[in-house]
Backbone bond lengths (Angstrom), bond angles and torsions (degrees), N, CA, C in turn:
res aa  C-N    CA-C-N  psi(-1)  N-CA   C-N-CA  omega(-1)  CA-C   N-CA-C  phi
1 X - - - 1.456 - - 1.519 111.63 -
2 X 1.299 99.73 -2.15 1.878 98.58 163.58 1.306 136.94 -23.00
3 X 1.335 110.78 -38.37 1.307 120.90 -166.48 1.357 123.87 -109.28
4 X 1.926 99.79 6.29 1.763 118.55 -169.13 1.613 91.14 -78.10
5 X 1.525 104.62 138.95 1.915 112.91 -175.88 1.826 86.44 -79.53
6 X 1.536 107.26 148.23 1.673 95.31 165.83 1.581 104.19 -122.59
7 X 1.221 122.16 166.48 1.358 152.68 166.77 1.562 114.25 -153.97
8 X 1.453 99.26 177.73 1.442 111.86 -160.11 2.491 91.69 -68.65
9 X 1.222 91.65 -56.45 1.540 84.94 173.11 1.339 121.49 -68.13
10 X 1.157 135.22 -52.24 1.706 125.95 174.08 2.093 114.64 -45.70
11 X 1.549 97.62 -26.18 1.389 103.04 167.19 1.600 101.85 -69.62
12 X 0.820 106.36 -76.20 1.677 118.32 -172.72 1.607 107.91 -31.68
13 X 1.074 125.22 -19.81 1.613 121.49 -164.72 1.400 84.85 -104.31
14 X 1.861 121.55 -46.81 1.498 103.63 -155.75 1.663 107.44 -87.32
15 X 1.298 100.55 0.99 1.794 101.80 158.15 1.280 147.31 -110.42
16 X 1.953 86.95 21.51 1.262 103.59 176.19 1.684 123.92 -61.05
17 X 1.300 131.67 144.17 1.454 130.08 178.59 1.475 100.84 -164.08
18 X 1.726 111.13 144.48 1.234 115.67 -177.62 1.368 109.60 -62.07
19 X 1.656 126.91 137.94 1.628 121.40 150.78 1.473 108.76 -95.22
20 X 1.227 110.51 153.69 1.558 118.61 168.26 1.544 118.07 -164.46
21 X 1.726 87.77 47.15 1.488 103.34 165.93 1.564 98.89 -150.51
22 X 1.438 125.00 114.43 1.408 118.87 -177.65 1.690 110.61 -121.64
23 X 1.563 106.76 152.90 1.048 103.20 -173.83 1.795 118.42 -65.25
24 X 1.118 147.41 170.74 1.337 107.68 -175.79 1.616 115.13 -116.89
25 X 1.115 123.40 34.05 1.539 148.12 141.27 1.497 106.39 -29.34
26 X 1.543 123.66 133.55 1.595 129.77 176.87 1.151 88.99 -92.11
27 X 1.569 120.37 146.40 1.409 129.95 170.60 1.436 97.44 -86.31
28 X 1.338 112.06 171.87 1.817 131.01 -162.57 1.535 97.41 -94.61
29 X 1.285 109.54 131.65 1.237 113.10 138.64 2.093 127.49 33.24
30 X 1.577 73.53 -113.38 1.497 102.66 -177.80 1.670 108.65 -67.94
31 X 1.337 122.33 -6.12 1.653 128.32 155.86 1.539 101.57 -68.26
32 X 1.260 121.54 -59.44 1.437 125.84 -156.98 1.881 98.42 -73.28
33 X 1.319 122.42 -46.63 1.546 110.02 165.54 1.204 125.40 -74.28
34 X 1.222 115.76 -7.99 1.490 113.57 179.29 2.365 96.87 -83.33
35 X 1.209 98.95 -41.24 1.583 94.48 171.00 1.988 121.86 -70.42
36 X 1.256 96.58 -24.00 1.589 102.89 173.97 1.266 109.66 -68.22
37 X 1.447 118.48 -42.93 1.745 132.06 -144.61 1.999 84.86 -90.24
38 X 1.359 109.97 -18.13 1.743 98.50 -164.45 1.664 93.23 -101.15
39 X 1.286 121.48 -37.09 1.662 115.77 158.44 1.310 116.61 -49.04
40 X 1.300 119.79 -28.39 1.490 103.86 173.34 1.502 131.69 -110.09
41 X 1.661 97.17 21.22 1.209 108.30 157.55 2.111 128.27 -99.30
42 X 1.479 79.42 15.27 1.832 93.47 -164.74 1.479 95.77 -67.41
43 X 1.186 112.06 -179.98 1.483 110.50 -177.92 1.358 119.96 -92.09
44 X 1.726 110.61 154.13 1.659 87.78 -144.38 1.810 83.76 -133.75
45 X 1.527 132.41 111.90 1.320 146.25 -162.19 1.812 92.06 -66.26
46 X 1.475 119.37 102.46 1.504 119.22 146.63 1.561 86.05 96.49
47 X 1.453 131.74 13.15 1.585 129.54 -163.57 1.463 119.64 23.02
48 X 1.186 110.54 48.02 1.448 126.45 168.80 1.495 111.38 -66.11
49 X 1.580 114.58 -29.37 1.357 115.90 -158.69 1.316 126.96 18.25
50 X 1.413 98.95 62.26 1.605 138.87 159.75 1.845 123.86 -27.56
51 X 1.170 116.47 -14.84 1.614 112.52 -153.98 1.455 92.63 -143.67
52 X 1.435 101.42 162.38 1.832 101.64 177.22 1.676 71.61 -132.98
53 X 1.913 95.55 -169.51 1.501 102.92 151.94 1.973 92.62 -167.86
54 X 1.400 101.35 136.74 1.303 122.01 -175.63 1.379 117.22 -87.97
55 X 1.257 105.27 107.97 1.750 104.74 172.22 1.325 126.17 -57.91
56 X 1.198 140.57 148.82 1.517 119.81 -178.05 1.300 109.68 -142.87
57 X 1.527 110.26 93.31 1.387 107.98 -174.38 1.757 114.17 -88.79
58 X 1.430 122.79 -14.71 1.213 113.27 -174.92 1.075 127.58 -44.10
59 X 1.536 142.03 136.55 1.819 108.32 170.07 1.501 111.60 -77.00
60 X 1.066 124.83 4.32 1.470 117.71 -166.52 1.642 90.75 -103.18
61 X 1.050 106.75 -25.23 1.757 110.75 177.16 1.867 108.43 -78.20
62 X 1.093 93.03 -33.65 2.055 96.01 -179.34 1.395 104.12 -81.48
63 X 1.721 110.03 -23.63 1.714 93.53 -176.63 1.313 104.60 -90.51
64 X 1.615 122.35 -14.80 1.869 94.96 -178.09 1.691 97.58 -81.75
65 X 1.657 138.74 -32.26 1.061 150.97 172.94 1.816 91.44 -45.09
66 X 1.062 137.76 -31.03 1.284 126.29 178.38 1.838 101.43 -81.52
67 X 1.033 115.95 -57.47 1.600 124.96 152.79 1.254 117.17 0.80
68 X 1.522 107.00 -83.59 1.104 114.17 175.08 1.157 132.65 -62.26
69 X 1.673 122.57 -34.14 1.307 127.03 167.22 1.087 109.50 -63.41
70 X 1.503 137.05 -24.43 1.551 137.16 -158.78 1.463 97.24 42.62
71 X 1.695 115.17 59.15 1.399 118.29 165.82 1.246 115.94 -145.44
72 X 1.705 131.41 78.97 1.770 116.58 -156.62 1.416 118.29 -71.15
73 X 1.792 109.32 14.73 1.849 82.67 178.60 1.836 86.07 -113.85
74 X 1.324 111.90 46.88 1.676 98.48 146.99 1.382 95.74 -124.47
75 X 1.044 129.47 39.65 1.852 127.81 142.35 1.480 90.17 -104.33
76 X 0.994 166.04 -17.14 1.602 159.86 -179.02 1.542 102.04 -92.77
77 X 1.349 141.37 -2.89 1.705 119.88 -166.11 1.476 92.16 -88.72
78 X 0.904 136.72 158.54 1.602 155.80 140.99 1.359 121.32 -42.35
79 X 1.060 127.77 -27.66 1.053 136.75 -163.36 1.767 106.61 -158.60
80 X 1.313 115.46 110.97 1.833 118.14 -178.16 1.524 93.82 -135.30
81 X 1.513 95.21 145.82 1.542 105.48 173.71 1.525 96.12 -145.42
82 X 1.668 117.35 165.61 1.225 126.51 -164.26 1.967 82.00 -136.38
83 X 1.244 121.53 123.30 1.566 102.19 154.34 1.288 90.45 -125.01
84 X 1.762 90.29 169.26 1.606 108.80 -150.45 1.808 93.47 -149.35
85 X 1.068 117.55 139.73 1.582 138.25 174.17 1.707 97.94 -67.59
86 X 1.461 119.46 109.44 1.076 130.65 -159.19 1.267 113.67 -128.58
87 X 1.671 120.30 96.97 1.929 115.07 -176.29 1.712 83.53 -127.97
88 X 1.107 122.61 32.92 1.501 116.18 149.53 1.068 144.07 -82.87
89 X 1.436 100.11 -17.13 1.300 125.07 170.47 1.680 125.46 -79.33
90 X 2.004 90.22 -50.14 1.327 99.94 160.16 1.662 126.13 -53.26
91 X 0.996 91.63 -48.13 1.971 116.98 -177.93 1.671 93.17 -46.29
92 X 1.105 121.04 -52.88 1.770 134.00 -169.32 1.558 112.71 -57.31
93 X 1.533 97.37 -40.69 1.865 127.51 -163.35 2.165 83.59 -69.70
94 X 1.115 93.69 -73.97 1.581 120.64 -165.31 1.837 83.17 -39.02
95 X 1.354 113.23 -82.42 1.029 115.20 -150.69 1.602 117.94 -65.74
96 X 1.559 127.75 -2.68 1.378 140.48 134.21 1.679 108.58 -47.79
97 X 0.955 119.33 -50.64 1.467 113.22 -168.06 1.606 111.54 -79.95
98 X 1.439 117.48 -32.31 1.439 120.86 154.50 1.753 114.59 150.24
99 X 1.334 101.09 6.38 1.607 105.72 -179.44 1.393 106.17 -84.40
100 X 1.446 101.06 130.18 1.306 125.08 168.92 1.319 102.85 -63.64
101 X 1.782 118.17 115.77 1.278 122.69 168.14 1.380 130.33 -71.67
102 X 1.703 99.55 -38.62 1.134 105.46 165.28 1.895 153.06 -68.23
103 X 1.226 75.64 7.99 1.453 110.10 -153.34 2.089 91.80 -92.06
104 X 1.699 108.88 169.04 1.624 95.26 -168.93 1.947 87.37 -107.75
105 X 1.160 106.38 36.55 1.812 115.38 168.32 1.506 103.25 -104.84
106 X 1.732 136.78 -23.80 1.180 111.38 136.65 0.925 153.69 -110.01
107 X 1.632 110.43 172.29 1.217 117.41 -158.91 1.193 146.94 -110.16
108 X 1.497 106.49 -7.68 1.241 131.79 -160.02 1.354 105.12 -90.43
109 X 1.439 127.83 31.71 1.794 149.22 -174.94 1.486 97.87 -128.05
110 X 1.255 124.96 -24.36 1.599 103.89 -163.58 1.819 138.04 -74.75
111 X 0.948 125.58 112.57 1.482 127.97 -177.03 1.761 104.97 45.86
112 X 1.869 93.62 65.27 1.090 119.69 143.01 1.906 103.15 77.35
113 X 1.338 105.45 -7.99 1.442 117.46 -179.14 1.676 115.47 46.70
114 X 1.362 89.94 58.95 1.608 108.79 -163.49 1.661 100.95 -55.96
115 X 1.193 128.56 -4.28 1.326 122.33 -175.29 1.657 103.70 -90.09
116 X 1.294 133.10 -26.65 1.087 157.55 163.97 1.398 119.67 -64.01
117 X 1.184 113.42 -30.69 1.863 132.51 152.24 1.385 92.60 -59.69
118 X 0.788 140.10 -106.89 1.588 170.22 175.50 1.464 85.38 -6.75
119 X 1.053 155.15 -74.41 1.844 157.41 -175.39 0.871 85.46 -52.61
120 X 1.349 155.96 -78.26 1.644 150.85 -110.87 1.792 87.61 -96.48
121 X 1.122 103.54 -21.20 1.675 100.65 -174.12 1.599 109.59 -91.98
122 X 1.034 108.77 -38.22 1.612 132.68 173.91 1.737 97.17 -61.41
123 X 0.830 129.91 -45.71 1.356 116.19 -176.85 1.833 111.60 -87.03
124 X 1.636 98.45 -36.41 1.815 84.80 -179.54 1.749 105.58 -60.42
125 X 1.331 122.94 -33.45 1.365 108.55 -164.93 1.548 108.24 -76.51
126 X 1.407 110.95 -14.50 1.586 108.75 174.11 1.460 102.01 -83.33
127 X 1.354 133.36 2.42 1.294 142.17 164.71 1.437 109.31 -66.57
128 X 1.402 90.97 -75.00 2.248 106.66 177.13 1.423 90.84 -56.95
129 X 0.940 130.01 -45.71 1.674 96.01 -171.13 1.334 137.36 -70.92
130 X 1.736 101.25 -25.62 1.388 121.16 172.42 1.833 93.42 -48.88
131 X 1.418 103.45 -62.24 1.893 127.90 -162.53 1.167 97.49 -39.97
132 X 1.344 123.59 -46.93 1.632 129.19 -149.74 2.250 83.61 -98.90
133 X 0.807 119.69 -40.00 2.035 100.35 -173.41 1.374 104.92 -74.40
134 X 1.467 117.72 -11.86 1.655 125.43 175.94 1.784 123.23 -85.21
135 X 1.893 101.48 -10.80 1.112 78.05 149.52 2.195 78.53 106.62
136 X 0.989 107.82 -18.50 1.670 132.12 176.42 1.531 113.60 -68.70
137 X 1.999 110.01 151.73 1.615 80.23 151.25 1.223 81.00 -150.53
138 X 1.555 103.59 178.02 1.388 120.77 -157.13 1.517 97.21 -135.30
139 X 1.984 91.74 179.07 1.950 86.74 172.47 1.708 71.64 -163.00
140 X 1.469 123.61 131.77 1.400 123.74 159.99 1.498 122.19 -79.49
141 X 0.860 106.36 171.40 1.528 97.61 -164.33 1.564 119.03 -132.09
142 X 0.885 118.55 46.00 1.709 126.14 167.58 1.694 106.12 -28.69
143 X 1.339 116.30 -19.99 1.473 95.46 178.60 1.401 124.44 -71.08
144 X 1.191 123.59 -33.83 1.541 138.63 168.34 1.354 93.37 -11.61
145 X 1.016 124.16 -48.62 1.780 124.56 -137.80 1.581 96.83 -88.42
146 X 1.276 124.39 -9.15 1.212 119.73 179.76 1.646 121.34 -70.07
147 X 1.390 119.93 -5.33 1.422 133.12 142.96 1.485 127.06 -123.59
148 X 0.952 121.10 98.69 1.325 93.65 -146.39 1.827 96.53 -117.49
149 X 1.400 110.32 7.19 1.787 104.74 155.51 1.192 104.01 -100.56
150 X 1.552 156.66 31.72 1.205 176.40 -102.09 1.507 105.47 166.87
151 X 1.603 98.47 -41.05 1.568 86.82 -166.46 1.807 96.40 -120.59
152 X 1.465 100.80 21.45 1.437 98.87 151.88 1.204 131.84 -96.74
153 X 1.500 91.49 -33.19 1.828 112.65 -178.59 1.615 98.12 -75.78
154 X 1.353 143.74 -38.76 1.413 138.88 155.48 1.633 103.66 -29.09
155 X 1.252 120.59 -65.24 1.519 115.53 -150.69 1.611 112.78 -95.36
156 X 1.197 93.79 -10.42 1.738 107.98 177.87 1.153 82.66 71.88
157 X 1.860 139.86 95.36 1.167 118.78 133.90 1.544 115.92 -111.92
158 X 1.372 113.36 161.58 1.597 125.40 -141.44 1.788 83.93 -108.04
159 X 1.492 83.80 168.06 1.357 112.59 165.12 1.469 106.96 -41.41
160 X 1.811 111.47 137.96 1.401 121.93 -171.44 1.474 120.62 51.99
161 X 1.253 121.50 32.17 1.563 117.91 159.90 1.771 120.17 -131.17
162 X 0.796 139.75 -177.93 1.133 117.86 -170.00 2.372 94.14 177.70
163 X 1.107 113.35 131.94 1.588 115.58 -167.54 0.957 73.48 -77.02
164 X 2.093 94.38 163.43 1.532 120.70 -170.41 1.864 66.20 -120.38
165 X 1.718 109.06 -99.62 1.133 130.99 -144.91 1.625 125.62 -124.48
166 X 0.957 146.40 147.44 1.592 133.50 -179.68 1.219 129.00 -132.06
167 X 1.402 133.97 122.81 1.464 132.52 -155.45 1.698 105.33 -119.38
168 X 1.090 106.29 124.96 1.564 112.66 172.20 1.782 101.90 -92.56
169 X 1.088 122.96 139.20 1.153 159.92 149.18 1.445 144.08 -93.13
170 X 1.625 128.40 130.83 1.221 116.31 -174.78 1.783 87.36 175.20
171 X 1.559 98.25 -170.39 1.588 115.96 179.18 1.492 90.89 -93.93
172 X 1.345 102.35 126.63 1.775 106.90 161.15 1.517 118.91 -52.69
173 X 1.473 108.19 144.51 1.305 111.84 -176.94 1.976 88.22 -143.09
174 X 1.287 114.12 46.89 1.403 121.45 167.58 1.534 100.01 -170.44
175 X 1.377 130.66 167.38 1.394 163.70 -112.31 1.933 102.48 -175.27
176 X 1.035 124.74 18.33 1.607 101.52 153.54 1.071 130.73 -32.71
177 X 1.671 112.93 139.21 1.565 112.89 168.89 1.725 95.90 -75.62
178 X 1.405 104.21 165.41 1.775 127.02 157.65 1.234 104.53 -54.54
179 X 1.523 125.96 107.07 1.306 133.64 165.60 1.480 112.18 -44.73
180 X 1.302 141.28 140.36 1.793 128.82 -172.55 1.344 112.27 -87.10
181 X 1.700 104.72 123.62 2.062 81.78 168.51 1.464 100.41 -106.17
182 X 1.950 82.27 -179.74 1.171 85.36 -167.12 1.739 120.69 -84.63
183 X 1.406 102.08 -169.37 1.368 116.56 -169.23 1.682 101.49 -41.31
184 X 1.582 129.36 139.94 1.280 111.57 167.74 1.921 113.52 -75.58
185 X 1.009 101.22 -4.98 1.706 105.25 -166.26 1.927 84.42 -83.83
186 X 1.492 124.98 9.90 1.346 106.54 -167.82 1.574 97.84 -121.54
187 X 1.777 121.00 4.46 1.131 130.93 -178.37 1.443 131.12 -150.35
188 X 1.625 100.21 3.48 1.309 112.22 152.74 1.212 117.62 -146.79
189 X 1.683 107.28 131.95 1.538 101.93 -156.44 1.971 89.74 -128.18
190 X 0.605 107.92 161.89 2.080 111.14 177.60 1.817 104.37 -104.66
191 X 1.398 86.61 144.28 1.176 97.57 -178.94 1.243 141.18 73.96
192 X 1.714 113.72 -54.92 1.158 135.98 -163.35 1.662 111.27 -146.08
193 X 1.460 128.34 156.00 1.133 120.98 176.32 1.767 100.81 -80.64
194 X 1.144 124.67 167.90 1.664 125.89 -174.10 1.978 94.74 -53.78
195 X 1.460 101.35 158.45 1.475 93.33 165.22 1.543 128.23 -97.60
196 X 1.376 97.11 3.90 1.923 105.88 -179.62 1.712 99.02 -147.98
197 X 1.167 115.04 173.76 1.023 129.43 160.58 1.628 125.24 -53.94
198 X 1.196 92.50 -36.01 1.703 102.02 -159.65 1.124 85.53 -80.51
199 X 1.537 140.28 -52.71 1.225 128.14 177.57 1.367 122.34 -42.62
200 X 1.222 110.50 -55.61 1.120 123.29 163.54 2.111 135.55 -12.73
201 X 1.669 79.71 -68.77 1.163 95.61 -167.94 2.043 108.56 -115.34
202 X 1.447 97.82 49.05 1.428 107.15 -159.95 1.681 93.74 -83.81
203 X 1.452 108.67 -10.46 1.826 97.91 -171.66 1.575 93.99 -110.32
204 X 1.363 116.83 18.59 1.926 105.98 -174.89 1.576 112.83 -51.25
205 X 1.333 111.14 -55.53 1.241 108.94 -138.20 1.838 103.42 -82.07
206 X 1.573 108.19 -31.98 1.236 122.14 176.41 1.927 113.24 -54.73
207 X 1.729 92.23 -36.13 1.245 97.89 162.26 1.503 137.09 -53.21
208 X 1.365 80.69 -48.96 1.963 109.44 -178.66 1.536 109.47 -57.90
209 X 1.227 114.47 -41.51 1.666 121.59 170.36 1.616 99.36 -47.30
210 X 1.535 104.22 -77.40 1.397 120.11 -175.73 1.145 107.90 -16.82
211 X 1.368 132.99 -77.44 1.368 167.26 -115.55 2.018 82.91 -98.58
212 X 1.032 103.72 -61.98 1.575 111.27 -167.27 1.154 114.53 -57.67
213 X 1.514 120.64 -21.88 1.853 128.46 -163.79 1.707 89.69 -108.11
214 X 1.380 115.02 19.66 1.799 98.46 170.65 1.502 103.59 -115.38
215 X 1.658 113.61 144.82 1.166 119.99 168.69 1.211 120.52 -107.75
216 X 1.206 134.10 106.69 1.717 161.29 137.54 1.864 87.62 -2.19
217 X 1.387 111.66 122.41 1.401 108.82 142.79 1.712 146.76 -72.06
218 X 1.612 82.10 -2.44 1.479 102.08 179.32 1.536 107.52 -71.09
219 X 1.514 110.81 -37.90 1.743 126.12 -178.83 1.106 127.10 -147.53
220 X 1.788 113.43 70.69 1.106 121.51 -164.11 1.659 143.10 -52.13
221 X 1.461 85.60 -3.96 1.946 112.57 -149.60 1.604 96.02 -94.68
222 X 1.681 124.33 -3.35 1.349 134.16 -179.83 1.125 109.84 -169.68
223 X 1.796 100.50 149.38 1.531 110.72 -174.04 1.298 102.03 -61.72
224 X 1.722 90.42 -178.39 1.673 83.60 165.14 1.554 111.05 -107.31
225 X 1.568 110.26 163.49 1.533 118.92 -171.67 1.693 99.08 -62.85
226 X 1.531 105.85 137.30 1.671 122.07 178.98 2.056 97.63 -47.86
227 X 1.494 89.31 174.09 1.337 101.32 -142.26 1.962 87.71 -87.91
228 X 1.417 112.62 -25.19 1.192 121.90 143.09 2.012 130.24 -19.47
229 X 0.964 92.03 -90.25 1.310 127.99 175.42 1.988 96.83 -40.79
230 X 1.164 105.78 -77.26 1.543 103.27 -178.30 1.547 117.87 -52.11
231 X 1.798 104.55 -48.04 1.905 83.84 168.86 1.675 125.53 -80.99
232 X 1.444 122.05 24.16 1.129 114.58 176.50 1.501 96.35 -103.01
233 X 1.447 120.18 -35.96 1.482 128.66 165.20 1.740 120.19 -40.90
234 X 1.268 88.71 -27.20 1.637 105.64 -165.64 1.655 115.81 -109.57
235 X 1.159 100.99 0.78 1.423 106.84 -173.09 1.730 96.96 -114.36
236 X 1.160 122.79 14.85 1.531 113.25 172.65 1.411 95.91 -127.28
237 X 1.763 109.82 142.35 1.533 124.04 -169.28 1.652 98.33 -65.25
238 X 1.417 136.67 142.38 0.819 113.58 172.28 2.030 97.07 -145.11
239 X 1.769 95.18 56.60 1.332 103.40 173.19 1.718 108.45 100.42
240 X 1.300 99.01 14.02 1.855 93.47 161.21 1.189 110.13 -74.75
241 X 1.098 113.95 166.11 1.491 115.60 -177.86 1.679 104.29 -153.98
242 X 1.395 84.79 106.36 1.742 104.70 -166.21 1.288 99.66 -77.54
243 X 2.001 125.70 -32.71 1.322 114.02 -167.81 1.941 105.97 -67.48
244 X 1.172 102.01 -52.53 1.928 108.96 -178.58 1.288 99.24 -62.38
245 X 1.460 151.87 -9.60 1.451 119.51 140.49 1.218 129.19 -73.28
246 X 1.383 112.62 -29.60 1.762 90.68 -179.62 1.600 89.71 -100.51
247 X 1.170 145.26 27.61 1.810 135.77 128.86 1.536 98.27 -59.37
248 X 1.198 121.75 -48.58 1.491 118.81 177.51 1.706 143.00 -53.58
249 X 1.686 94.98 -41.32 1.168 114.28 161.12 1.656 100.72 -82.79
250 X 0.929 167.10 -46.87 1.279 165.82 148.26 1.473 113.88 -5.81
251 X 1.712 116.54 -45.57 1.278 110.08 -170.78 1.643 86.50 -109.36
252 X 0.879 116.50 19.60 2.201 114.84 158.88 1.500 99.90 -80.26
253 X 1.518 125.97 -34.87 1.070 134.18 -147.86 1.366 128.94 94.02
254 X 1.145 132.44 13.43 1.293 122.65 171.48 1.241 121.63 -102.00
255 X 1.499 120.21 145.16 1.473 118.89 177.82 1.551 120.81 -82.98
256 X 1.207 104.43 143.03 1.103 127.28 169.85 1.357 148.35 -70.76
257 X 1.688 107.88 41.80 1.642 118.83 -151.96 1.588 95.05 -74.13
258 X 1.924 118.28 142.65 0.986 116.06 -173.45 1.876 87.31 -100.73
């Protein structure tokens, strides 16, 4: 990494690491709008400003959100947000001005409005990043999604929206090392994608060491399994069920163009 230029932000990104132990202090005010006001300056595809994201201060609301994650220190962060792919709003805008929503002239429902995924994500990470130059740490939370008509009926979300992702926030009250990535010659290639595998995957195994000599604070007593090992773990179905989500997104309202 000799040759990485530094500043106060290129630091901030390359020392990014999940927390998921926070001290339990409420952050101020003008911290929490100063992180809202920079999510909603992320970049926004066609300025649709596509996405909301719901704060959730209840504790009875952070402990079933722990529930669902099957993770109890996101009922402990200080600060939790849920954002969610949002054309309900749009849908509302449109249909003040006179477009029939219901009608197959709109559009802003179709196959999940994956561009609207993509914003809602674009702005939480301009969230963590704000979190992380303030001195914050964070941990996002893809687990939410492991019920995810559970964790609609929690948040009341309406027709045409549907959660992306959820980030807990707070002051660290743990010390992780930098998880290792991998080789860049294994994720940016010029021009062309590699032409074989072997090319491909010419830095795996050096990786796989890497990967093997880090300890997870989640389970300190062993490394973690090489970087190998976890996507072969992860690449077999082991009870997702792709049809009951898009039954799910289906009764949000969005269509389902294949």
């Amino acid at each position: 990494m000799s040759n990485i230029l530094h500043n106060a932000t290129v630091d901030t990104l390359l020392e990014r690491r999940s927390i998921r132990k926070f001290k339990p202090k409420p952050l101020p005010d003008d911290v929490v709008e100063t992180l809202e006001t920079v999510a909603q300056h992320a970049a926004s595809s066609q300025f649709l400003n596509d996405w909301s994201a719901i704060r959730v201060t209840e504790p009875a609301a952070k402990k079933r959100l722990a529930e669902i994650g099957g993770q109890p220190y996101i009922a402990t962060a200080p600060l939790l947000y849920v954002f969610v792919l949002d054309e309900h709003r749009n849908a509302a805008i449109a249909a003040r001005k006179g477009v029939e929503v219901a009608s197959d002239a709109f559009t802003l429902n179709g196959s999940y409005r994956s561009q609207a995924q993509n914003d809602a994500v674009l702005a939480l990470h301009a969230m963590e990043t704000a979190a992380y130059s303030l001195g914050l740490g964070c941990v996002i939370l893809g687990s939410l999604l492991n019920d995810v008509p559970a964790l609609i009926d929690l948040l009341n979300l309406p027709e045409y929206t549907y959660p992306v992702l959820g980030i807990a926030i707070g002051k660290p009250d743990q010390e992780p090392a930098v998880k290792p990535r991998m080789p860049r010659s294994m994720q940016f290639f010029e021009n062309e994608y590699p032409s074989s595998d072997e090319k491909l995957l010419s830095g795996l195994d050096s990786f796989d060491a890497e990967v093997h000599k880090y300890y997870d604070l989640r389970d300190t007593e062993r490394p973690v399994d090489a970087f190998s090992d976890q996507i072969a773990a992860n690449a077999i179905d082991e009870g997702v069920n792709a049809k009951a989500v898009a039954v799910q997104a289906k009764r949000q309202g969005f269509r389902l163009e294949r």
